[in-house]
Each structure stands twice: as C-alpha cells, then as structure tokens.
MDAnalysis code that builds the backbone (N, CA, C; Angstrom):
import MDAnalysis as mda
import numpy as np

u = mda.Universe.empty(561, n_residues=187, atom_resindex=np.repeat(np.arange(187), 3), trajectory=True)
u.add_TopologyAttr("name", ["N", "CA", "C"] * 187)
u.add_TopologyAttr("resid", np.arange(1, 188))
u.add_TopologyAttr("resname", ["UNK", "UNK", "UNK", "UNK", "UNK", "UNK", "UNK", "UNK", "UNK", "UNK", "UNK", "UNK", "UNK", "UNK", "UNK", "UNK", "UNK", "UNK", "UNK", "UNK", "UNK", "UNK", "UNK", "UNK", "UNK", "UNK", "UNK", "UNK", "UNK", "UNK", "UNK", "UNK", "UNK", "UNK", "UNK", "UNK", "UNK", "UNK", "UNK", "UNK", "UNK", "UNK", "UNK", "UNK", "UNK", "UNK", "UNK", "UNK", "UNK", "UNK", "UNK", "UNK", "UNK", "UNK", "UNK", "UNK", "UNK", "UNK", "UNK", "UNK", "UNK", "UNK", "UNK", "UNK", "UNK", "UNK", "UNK", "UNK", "UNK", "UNK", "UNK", "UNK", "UNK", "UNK", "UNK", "UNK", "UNK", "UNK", "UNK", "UNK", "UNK", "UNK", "UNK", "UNK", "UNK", "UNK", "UNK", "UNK", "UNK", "UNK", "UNK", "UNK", "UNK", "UNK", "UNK", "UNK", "UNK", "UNK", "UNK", "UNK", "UNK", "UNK", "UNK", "UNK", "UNK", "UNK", "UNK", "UNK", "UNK", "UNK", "UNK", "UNK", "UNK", "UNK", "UNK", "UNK", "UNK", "UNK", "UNK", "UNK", "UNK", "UNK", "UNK", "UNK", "UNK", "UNK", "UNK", "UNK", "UNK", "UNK", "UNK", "UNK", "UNK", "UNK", "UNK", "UNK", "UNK", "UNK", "UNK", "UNK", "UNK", "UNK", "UNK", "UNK", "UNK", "UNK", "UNK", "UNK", "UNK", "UNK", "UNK", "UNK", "UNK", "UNK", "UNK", "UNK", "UNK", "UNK", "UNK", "UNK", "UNK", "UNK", "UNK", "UNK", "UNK", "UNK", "UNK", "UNK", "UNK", "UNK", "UNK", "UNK", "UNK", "UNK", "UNK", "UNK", "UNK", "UNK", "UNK", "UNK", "UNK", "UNK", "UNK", "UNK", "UNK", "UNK", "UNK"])
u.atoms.positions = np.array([
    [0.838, -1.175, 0.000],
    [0.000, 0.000, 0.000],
    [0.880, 1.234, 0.000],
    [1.256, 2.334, -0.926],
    [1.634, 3.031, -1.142],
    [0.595, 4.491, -0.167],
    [1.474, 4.815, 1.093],
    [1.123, 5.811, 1.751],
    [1.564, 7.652, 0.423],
    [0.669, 8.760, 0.562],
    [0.742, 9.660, -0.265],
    [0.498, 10.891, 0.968],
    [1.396, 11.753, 0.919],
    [1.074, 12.915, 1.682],
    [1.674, 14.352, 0.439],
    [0.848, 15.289, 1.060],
    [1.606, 16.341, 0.267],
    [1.461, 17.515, 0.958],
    [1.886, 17.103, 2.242],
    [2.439, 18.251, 3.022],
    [3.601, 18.959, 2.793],
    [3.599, 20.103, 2.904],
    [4.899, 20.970, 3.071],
    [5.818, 20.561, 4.098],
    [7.291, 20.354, 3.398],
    [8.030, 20.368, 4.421],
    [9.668, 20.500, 3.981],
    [10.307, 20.772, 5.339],
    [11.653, 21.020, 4.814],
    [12.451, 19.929, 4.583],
    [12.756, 19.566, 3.374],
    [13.595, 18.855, 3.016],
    [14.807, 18.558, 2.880],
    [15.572, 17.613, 4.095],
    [17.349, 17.843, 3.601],
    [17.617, 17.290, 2.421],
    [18.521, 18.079, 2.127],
    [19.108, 17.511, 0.911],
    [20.260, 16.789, 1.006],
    [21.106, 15.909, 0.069],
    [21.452, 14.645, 0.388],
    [22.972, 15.448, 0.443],
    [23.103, 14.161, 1.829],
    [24.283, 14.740, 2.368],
    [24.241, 16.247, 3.791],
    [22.866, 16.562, 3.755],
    [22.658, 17.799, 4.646],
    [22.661, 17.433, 6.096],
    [23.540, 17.884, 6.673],
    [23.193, 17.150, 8.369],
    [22.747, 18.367, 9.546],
    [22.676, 19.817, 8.555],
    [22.519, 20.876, 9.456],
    [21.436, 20.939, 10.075],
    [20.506, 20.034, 10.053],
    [19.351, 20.332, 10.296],
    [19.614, 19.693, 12.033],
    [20.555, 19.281, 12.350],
    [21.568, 18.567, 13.637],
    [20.923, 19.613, 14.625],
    [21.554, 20.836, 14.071],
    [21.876, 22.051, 15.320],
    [20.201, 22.616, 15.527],
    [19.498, 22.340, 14.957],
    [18.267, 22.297, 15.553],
    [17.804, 21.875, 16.082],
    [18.258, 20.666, 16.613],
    [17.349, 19.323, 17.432],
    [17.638, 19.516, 18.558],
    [15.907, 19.059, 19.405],
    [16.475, 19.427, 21.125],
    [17.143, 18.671, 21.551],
    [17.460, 17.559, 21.397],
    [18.160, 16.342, 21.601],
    [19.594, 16.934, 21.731],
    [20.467, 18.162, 20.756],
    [21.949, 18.482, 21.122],
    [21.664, 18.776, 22.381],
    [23.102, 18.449, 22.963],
    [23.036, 18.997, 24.468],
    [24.122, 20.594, 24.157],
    [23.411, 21.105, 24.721],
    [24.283, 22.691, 24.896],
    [24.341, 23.473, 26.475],
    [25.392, 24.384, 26.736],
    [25.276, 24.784, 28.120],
    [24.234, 24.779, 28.499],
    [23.200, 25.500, 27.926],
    [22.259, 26.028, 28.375],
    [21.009, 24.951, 28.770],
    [21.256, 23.907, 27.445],
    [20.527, 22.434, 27.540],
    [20.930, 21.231, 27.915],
    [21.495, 21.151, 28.796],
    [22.741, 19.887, 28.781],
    [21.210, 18.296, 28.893],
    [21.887, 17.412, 27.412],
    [20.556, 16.134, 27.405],
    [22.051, 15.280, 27.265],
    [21.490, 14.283, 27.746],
    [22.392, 13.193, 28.021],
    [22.024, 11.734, 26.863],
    [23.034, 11.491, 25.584],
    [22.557, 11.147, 24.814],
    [22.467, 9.580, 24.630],
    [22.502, 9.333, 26.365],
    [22.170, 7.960, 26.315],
    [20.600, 7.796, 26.854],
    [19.776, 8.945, 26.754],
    [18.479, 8.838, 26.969],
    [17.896, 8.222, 26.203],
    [18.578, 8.408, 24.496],
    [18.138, 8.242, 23.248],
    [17.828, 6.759, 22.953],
    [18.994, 6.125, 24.225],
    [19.039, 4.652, 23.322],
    [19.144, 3.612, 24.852],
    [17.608, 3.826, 25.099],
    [17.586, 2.615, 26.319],
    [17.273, 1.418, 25.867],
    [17.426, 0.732, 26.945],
    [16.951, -0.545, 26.988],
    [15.233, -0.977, 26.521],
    [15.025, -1.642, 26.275],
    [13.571, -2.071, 26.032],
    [12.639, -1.840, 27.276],
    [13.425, -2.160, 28.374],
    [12.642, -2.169, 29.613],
    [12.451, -0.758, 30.524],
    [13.470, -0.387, 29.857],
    [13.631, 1.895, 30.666],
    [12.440, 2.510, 29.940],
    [11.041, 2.015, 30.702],
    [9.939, 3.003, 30.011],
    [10.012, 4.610, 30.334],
    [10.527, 4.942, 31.265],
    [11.021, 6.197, 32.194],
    [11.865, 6.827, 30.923],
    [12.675, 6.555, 30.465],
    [14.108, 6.787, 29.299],
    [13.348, 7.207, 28.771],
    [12.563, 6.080, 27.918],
    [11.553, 6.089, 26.675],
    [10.960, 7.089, 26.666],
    [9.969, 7.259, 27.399],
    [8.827, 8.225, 27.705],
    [9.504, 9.845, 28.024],
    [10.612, 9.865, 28.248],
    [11.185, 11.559, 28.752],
    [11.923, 11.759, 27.010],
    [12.650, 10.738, 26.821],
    [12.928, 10.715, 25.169],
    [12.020, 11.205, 24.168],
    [10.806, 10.708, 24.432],
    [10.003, 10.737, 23.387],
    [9.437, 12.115, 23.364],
    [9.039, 12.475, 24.685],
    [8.418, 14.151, 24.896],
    [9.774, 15.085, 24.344],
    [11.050, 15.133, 24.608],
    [11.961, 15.515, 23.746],
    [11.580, 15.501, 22.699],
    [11.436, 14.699, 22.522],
    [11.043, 14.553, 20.610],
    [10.232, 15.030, 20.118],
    [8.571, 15.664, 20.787],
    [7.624, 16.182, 20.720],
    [7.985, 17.398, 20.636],
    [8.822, 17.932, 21.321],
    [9.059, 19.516, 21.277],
    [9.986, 19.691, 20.328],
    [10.671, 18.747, 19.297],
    [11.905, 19.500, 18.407],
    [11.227, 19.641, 16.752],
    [11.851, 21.018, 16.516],
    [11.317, 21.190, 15.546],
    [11.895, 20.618, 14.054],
    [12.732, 19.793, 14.191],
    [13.056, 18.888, 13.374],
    [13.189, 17.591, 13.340],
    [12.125, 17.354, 14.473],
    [11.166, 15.868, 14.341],
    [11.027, 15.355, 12.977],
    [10.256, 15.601, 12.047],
    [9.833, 14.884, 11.168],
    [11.185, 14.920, 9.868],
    [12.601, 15.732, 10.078],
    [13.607, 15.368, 9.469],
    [14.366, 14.211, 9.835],
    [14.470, 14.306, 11.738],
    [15.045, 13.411, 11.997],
    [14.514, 11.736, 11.584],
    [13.169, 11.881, 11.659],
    [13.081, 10.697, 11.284],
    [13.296, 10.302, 9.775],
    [12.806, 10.880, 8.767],
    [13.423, 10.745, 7.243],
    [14.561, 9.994, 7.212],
    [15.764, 11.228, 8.428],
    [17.367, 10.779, 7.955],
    [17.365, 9.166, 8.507],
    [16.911, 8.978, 10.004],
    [16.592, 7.778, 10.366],
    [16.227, 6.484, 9.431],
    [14.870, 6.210, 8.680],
    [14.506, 6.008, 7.803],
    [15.263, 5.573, 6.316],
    [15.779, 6.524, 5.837],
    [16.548, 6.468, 4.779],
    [18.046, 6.438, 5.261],
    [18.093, 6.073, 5.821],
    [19.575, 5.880, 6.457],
    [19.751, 4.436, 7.177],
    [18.314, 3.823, 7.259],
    [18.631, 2.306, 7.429],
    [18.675, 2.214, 9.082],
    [19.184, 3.530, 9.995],
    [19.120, 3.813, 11.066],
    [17.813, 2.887, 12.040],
    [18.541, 1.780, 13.019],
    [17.163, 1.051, 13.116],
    [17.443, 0.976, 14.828],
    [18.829, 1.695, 15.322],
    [18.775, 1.785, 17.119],
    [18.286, 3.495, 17.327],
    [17.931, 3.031, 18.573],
    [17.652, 4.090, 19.470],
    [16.154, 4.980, 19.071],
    [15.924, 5.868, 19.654],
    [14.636, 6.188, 19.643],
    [14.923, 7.662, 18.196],
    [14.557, 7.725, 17.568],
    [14.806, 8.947, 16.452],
    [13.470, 9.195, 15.972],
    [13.350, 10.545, 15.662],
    [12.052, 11.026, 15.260],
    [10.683, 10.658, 16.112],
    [11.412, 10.392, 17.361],
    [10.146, 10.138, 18.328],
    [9.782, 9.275, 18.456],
    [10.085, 8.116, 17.646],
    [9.870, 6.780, 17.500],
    [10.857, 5.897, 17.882],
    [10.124, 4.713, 18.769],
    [11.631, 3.844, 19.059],
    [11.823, 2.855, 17.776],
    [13.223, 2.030, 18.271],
    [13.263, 0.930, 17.384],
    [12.051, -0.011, 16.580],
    [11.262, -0.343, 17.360],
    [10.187, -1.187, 17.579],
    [9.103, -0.394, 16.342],
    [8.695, 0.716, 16.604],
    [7.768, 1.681, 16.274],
    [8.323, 2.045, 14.577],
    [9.232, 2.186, 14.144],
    [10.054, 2.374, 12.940],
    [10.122, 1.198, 12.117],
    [10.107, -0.294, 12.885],
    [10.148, -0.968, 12.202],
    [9.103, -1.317, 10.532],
    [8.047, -1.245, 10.968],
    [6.626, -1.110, 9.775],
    [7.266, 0.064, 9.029],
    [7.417, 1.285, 9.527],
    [8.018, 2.285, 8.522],
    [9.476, 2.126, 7.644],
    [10.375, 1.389, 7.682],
    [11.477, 0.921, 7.380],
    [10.735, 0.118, 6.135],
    [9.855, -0.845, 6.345],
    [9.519, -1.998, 5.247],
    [8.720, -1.098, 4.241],
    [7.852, -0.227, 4.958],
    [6.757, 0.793, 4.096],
    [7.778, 1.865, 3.382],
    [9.084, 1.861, 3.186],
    [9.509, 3.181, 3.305],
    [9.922, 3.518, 1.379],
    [9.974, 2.520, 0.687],
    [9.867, 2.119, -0.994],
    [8.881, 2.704, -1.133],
    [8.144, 2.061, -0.911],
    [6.134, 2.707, -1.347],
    [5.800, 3.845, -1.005],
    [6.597, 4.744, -0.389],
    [6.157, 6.348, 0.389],
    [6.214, 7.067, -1.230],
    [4.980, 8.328, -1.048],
    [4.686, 8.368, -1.972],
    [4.835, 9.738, -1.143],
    [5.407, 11.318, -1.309],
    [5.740, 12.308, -0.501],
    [5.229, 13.787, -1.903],
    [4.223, 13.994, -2.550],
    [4.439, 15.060, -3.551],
    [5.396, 16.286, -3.207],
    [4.960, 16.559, -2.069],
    [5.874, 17.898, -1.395],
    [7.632, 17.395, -1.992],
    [7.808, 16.301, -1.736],
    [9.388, 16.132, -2.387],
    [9.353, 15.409, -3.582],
    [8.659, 15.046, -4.580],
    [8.449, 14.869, -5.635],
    [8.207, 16.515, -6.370],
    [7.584, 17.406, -5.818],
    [8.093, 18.838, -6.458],
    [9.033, 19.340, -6.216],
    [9.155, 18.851, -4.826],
    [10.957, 19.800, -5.193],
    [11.777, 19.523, -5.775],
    [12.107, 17.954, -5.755],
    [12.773, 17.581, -6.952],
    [12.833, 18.044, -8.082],
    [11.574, 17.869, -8.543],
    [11.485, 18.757, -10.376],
    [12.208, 20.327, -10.318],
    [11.781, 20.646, -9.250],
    [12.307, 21.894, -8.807],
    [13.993, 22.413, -8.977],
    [14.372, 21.115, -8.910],
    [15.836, 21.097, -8.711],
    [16.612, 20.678, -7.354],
    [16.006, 20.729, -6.059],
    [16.272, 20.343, -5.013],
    [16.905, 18.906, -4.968],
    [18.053, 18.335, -4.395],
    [18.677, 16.928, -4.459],
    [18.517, 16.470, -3.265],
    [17.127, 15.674, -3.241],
    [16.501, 15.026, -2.244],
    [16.922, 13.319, -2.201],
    [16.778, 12.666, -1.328],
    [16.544, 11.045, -1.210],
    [15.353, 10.840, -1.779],
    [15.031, 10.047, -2.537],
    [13.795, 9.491, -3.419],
    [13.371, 8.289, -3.020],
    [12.403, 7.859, -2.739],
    [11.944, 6.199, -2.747],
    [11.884, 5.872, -4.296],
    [11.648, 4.862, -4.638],
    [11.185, 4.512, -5.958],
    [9.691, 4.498, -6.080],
    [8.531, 4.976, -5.290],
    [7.094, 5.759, -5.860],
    [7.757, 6.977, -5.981],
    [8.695, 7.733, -5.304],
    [8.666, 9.058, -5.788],
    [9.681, 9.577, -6.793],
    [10.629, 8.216, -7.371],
    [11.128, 8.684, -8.263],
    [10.369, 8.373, -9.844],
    [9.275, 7.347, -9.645],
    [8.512, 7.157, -10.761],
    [7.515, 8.288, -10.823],
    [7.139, 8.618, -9.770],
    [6.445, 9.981, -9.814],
    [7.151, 11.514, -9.857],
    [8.999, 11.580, -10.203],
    [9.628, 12.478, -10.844],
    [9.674, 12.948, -11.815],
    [9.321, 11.317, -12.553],
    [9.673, 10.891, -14.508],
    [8.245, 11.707, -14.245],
    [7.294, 11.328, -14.192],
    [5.711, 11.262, -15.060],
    [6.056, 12.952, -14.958],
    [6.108, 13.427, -13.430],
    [6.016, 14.697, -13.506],
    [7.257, 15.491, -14.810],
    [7.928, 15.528, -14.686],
    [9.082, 15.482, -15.944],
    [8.649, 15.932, -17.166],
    [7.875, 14.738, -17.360],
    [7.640, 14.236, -18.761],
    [6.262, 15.438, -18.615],
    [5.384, 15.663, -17.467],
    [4.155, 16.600, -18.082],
    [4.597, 17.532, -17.899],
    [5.725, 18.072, -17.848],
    [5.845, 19.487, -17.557],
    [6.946, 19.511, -18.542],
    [7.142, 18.625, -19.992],
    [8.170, 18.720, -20.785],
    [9.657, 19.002, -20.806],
    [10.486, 18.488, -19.345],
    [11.742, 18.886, -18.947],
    [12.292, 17.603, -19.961],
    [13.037, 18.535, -20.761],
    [14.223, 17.575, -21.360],
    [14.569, 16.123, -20.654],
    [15.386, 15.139, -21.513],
    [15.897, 14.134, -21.103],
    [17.124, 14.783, -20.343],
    [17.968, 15.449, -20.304],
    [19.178, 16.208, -19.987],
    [18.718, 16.294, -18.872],
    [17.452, 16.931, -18.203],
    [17.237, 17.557, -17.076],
    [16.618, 16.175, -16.509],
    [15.822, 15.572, -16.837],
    [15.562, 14.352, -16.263],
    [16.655, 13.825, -15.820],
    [17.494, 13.403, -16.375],
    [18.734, 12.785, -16.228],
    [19.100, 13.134, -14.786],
    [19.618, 14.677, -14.983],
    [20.287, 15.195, -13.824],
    [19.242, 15.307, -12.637],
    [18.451, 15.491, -12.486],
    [17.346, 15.188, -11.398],
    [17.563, 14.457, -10.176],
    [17.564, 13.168, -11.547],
    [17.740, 11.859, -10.686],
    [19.145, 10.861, -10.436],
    [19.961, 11.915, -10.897],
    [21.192, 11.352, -11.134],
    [21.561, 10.070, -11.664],
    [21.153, 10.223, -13.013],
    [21.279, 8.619, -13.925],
    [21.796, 9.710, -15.290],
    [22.276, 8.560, -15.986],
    [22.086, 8.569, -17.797],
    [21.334, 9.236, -18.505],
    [21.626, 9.345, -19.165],
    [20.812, 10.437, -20.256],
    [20.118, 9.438, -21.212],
    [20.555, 8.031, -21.425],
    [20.255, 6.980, -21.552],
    [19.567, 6.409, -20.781],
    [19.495, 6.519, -19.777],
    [18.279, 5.699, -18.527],
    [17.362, 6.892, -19.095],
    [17.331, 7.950, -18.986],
    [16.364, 8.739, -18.705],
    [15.414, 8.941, -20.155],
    [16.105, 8.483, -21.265],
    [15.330, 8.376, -22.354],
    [14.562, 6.856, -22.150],
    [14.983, 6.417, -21.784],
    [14.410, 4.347, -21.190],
    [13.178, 4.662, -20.097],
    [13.471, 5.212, -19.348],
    [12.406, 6.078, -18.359],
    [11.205, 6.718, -19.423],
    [11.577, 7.515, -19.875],
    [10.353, 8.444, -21.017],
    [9.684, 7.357, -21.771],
    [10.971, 6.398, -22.516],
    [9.773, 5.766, -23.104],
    [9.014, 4.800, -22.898],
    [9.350, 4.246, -21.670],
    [8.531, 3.439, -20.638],
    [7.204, 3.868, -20.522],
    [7.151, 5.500, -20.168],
    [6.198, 6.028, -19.390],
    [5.152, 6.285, -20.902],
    [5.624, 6.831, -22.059],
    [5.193, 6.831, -22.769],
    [4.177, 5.318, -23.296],
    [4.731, 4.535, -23.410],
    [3.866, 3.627, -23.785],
    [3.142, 3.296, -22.888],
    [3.637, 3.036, -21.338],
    [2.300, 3.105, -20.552],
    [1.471, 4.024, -20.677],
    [1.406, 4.978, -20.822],
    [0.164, 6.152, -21.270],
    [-0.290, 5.797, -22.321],
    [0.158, 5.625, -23.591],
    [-0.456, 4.756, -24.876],
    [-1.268, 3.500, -24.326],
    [-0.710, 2.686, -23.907],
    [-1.536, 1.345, -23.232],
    [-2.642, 1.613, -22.577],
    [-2.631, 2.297, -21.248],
    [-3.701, 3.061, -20.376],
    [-5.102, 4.176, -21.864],
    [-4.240, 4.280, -22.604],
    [-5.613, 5.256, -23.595],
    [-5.751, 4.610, -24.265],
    [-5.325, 3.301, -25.149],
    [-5.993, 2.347, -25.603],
    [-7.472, 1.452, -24.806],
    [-6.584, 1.078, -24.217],
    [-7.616, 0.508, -22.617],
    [-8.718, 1.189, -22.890],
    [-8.776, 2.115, -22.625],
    [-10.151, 3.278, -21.894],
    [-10.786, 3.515, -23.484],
    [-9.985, 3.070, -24.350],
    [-11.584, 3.769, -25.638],
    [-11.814, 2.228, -26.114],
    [-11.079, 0.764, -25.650],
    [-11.604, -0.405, -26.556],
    [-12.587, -0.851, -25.062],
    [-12.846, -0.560, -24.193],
    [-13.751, -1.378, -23.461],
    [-14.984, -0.959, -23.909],
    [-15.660, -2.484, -23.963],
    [-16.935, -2.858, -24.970],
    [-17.930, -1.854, -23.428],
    [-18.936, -1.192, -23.725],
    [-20.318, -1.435, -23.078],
    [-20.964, -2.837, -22.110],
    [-20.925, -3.048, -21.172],
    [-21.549, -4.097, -20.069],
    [-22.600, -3.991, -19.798],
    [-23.290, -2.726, -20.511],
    [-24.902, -2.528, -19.980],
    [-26.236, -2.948, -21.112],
    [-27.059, -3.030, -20.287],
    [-27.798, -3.240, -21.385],
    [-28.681, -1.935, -21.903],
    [-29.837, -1.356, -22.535],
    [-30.460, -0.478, -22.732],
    [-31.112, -0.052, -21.630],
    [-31.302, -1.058, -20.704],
    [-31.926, -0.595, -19.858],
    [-31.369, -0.476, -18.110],
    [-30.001, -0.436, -18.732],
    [-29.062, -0.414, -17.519],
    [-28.894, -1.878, -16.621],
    [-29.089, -2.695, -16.583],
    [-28.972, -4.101, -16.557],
    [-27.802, -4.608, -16.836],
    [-26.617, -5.444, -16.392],
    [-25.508, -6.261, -16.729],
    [-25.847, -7.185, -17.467],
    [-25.212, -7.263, -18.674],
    [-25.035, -8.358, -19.713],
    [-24.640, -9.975, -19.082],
    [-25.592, -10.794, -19.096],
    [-24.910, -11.891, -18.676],
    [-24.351, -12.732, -19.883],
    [-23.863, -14.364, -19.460],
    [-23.912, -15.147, -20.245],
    [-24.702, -15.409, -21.387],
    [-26.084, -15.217, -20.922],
    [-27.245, -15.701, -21.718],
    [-27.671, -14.634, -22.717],
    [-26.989, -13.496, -22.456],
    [-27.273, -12.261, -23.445],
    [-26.537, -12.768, -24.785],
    [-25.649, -13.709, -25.033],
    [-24.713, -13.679, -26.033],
    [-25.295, -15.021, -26.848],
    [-25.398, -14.975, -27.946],
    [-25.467, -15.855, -28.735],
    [-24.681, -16.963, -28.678],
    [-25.009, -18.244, -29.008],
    [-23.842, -19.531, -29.172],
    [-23.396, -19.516, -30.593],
    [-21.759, -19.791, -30.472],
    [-21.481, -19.700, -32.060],
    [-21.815, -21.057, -32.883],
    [-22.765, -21.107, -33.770],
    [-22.686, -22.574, -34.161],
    [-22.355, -22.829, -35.750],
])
C-alpha cells in the first residue's frame, strides 16, 4: 500500500546534516541532554517516555526521522519513534509516496527518493516537458536511462488510452448487466 502525503516540508538535501543544530536532543550549556536517553533498553519506560516528549518539542522531528529512515538507522529512539515503532516504517519506506518532495525535486532540489517518488519524478518530468538532460540530472542517472524512463512512461500512457476507448459497453439499454445468456452460441 503506497502511503501519499503532500504536506509541506523542509527537506534535507542529500548529504545535509545541518538540520543537527536544531534538534532538542543536542546537548548545549544552556541544555545539557544526556545522549544515552536516546538509546535505552527495552525495559527503561522512564528513558523512553522523557525521550520521546523531547522529541515532541523538536522542531526537526519529522527530518530526523526521514534521515533515520533512509539511512537504514534502526537503534535508538529517532524522530520520536523507538526501534520497535520504525520498524513497519522501514519496510513501508519504498512505497512512500511524498508530492511535497516529488516537487521539489522537479524543482531542482537533491533530495533522497523512494522509488514511488522517483517514478512519480519521470511522469512529472515528462508533463511538464523537462528535457531528457534535465531528467537525467534530477535523478542522477544517464541520459540513456532517462530516455528508457520516457519511453517506458510513454507507452504506458499509450496502453492506459488504448484501454479506456476499446472497453466494450456491459450494460444493457436498460441499464442491466449483460450476462452469459445475453450472447449468442457460435454454431
């Protein structure tokens, strides 16, 4: 099941770790957090639970978990979520379907992609007529993949509008489903 959101949001870009010095989780004079809160035991519900409200208040919650996520990252509690809790999102994390970073991409932004949102780069691409050149560089492939990409997508769109003008009528005149017995025997 391919999850779809298209919320706004800030997106690191690959390789970006600044989004670090935002998290309440650094410890600083002023904040001193002790960063073995992050990564208790199964049984420290106390840890867990003061961890997690940390996590509620930082405003780069929903990055940390991404980097988590796409980073394979599977100890300690990140993005508010423990080990345990991440796991379903780790297996779901191919099928994430994100438009907010499927436009920025087109945009030019050099985001982490799942593969729903890099098939949903091409289509977008292709309707908004960006060269193979720019496709290419997008997604960081070939100029050759990216013509293999187009014409993939292309004939699936040919296939899909064939489809939709050869399906016969199922009704009858009087709105009724055609059964078996509607059809003649060939003899």
């Amino acid at each position: 099941m391919t999850t779809t959101t298209i919320t706004p949001a800030r997106h690191r870009s690959l390789g970006d770790h600044t989004w670090q010095d935002e998290a309440v989780c650094q410890s600083t004079e002023y904040n001193p957090v002790d960063p073995d809160l992050f990564f208790p035991e199964p049984d420290e519900t106390d840890k867990i639970a003061t961890a997690k409200a940390l996590c509620g208040q930082c405003p780069v919650r929903r990055t940390c978990l991404d980097a988590a996520l796409e980073g394979g990252d599977t100890h300690g509690i990140r993005g508010g979520l423990t080990e345990e809790e991440r796991g379903l999102l780790h297996e779901q994390l191919a099928d994430r379907l994100d438009y907010s970073r499927v436009n920025a991409t087109v945009a030019g932004r050099d985001l982490h992609l799942t593969k729903a949102e890099r098939r949903a780069v091409v289509h977008a691409a292709y309707r908004h007529g960006l060269s193979e050149q720019r496709l290419a560089w997008l997604l960081k492939v070939t100029e050759e993949h990216a013509q293999k990409k187009y014409r993939e997508l292309r004939r699936a769109l040919r296939n899909r509008d064939l489809e939709q003008h050869t399906q016969t009528p199922s009704l009858k005149a009087n709105g009724e489903r055609l059964g078996r017995d509607d059809f003649g025997t060939a003899a």
